[in-house]
N, C-alpha and C positions, 0 to 999 in steps of 0.2 A: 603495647611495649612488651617482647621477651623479656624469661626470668632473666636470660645474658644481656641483654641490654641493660634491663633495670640493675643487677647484682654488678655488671660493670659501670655504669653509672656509680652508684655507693661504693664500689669497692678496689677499682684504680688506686693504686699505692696503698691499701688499705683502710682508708677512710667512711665510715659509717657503721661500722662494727659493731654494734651493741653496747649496751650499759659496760662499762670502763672505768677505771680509775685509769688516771695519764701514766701512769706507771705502769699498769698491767697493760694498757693500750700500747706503749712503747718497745714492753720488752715482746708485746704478742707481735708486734713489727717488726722488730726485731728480729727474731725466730723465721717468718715467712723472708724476709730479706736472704736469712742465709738459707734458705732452704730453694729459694729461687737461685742465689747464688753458685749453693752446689750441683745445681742441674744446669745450669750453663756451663759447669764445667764440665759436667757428664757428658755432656754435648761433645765436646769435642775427642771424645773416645769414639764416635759414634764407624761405625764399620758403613757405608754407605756409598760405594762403585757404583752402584746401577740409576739410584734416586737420587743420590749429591743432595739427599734431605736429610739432617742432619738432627737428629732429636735426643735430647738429654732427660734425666728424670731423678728426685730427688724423693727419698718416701721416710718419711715420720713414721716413728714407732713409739707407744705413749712412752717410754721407759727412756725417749728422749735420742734412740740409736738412729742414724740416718743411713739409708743403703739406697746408693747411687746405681744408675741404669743408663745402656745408651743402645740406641736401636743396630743391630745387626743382621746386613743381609745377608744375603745367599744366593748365588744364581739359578738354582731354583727358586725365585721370585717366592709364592707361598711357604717356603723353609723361613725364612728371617723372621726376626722377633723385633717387635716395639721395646720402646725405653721403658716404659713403663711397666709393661708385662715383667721385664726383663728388672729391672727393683725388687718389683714384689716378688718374683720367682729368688732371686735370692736372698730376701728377708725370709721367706717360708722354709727354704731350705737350712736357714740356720735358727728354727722351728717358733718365727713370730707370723702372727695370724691376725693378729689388733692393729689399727694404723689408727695416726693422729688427723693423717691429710699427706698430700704428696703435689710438687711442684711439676712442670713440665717446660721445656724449654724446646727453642730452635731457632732455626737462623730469620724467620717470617716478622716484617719489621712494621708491613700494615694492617696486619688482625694479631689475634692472639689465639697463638696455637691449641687445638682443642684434641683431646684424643678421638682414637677411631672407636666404632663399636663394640668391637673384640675385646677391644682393653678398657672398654666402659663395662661391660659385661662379668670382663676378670675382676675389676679394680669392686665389682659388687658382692661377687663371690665371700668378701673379705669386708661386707657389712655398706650399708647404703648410707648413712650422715657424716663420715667422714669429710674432709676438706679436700678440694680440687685445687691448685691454683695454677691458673692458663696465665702464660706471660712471653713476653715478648724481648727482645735481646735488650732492650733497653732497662729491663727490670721494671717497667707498670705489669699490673695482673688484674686478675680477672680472678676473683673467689666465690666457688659455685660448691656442692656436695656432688657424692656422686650421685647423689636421686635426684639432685637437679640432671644432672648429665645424661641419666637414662631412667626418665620414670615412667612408672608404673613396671617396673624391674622385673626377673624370676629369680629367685635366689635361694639358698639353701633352706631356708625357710617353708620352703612352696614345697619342700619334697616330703614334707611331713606331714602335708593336706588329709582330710580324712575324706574319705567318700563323701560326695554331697548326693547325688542320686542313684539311684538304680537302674539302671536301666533294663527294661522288659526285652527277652532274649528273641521274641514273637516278633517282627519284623515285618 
């Protein structure tokens, strides 16, 4: 079984979540509810002539700020920007760099919507344990990290590596 199988298995409407009290479990579903909720309505911002794919995106900031996103093309095809991209580019621009987790929505009603690579790559940039949540218009989801999303990652991290060999110039 994938980790997306299994983690959606337990985690469809929230349910398997770790040690909880019913209060803390409630209000942490609570939270993910509007957070999935705000990105369904990001969704319908979404700029999308050429795809009519239609993607919303809601992103957590630990200090509790939520900055909404919606995919915007371009006819230049490679010019447009994902939702998600397009959240976190305006959380950073009004100079937050932490995230708590971030929602994703669209109109796809028999799987659940999953980012592309590009914005698994971005959403890493900005730290690997955070919260994913892949959902579907009906509001079920699917809660993954981003290092579920895309592991064994490169990230800021990787650029501070120190030599591990030398390499002999003699050839």
């Amino acid at each position: 079984m994938s980790t997306l199988q299994l983690r959606q298995e337990k985690m469809v409407n929230g349910h398997g979540s770790g040690p909880q009290t019913r209060t803390e479990r409630q209000r942490t579903q609570e939270g993910v509810v509007g957070l999935i909720r705000a990105s369904l309505e990001a969704k319908e911002f979404a700029y999308c002539p050429y795809s009519k794919f239609r993607v919303g995106a809601a992103l957590l900031a630990h200090d509790g700020k939520v900055f909404t996103g919606c995919n915007v093309e371009n006819a230049c095809y490679n010019l447009g920007i994902c939702a998600e991209r397009n959240a976190i580019s305006k959380a950073v621009s009004e100079g937050y760099r932490d995230f708590k987790s971030i929602a994703i929505a669209s109109d796809l009603s028999d799987q659940f919507i999953s980012p592309c690579g590009g914005c698994r790559q971005f959403m890493r940039e900005f730290g690997a344990s955070w919260d994913v949540y892949l959902s579907k218009p009906d509001g079920t989801y699917v809660e993954m990290t981003v290092d579920e999303l895309l592991p064994g990652s490169f990230g800021p991290e990787d650029l501070n590596m120190k030599k591990v060999h030398n390499i002999p110039n003699e050839f």
